[in-house]
Structure formats: structure tokens, C-alpha cells
C-alpha positions in Angstrom: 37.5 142.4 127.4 39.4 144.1 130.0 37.6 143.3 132.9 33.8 142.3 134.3 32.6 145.9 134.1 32.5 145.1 130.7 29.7 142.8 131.2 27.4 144.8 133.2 23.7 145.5 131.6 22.0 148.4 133.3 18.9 147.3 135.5 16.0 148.4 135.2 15.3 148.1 138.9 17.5 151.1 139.5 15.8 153.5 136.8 12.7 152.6 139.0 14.5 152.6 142.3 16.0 156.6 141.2 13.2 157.5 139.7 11.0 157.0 143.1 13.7 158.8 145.1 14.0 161.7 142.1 10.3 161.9 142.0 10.1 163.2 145.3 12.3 165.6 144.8 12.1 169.2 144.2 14.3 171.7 141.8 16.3 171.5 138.5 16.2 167.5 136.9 20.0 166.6 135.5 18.2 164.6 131.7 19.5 161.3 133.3 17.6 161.7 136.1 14.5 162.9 133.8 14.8 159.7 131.7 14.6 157.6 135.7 11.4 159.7 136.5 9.9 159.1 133.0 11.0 155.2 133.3 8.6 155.3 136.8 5.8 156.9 135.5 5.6 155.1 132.3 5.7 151.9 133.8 2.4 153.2 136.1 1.0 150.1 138.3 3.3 147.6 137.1 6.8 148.6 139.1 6.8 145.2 141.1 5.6 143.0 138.1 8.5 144.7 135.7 11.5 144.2 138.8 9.8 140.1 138.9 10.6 139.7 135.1 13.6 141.5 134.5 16.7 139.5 133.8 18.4 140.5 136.9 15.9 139.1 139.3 15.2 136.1 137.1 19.0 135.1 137.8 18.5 136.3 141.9 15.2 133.9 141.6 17.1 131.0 140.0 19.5 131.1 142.5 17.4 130.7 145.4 16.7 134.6 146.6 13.1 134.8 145.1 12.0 136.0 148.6 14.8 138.7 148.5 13.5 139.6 145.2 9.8 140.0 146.9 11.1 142.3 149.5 12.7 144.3 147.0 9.9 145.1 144.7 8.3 146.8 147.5 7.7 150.3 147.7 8.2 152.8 150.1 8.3 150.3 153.3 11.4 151.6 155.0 11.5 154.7 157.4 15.1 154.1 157.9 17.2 157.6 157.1 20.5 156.6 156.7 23.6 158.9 157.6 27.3 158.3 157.3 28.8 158.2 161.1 32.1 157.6 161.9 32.7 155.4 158.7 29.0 153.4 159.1 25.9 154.0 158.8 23.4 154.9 161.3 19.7 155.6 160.8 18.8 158.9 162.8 15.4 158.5 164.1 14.4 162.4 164.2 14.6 162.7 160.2 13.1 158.8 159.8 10.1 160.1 162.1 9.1 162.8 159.7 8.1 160.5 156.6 
């Protein structure tokens, strides 16, 4: 092993995470970003009960974040927009406004 890339698994909460985002999107679909839509629709009703039992928030849970977990299997609860200023982030309220 060369390093602890090498021991990465992909989640499956960021298929579902893209595949929200990508959703709601409109033109030409690059086929990863067709296999994160197809991951979101297929899994229907069951988003937050599929991010609970995955392996990565399992480990979070054990280690004493279930209630981060919880906040994270929520869906579309922020209005925050989110632009690079001046090397942060700021949210800019006129495009967080039009959700």
C-alpha cells in the first residue's frame, strides 16, 4: 500500500448526495453523473434509511456522532448558497432567497 487513499471505499451517501444536486439540473448528463441520478431514484423513499445503514455512518454512529448522522440524512433543509469570497465561503442571500 502506498498510502491511505488506498483504503478509501466509495460512499454511498455521495451517489445520493450528487444525485439530488444532478437531479435538479438541466442539460447533457456526464454517465457518472447518470449512474448518481439512477442511484437516487432507485433507492425511492428509502435515502435516509440507506445513509443510517451504510458502513460509513455505522463507524460515525459508533463513534459518538449519531446525531451528526441524523442531520445529514436530511434532505433539502439548507437555503444556504455558498460562494468562494476572498478565499472563504460566504452564503449570498439574493441566490439563497430564490429556492
Amino acid at each position: 500500500m502506498i498510502g491511505s487513499e488506498n483504503n478509501l471505499r466509495p460512499g454511498i451517501e455521495d451517489y445520493l448526495g450528487a444525485g439530488l444536486i444532478l437531479s435538479k439540473l438541466s442539460g447533457s448528463k456526464s454517465p457518472e453523473a447518470e449512474v448518481c441520478i439512477g442511484a437516487l431514484r432507485s433507492s425511492g423513499q428509502r435515502i435516509r434509511e440507506l445513509i443510517w445503514e451504510s458502513a460509513s455512518s455505522r463507524e460515525l454512529r459508533e463513534r459518538g456522532y449519531e446525531a451528526d448522522v441524523t442531520y445529514c440524512c436530511q434532505v433539502d433543509i439548507s437555503y444556504a448558497v455558498p460562494v468562494l469570497q476572498h478565499n472563504r465561503f460566504v452564503n449570498v442571500p439574493s441566490l439563497a432567497q430564490k429556492k
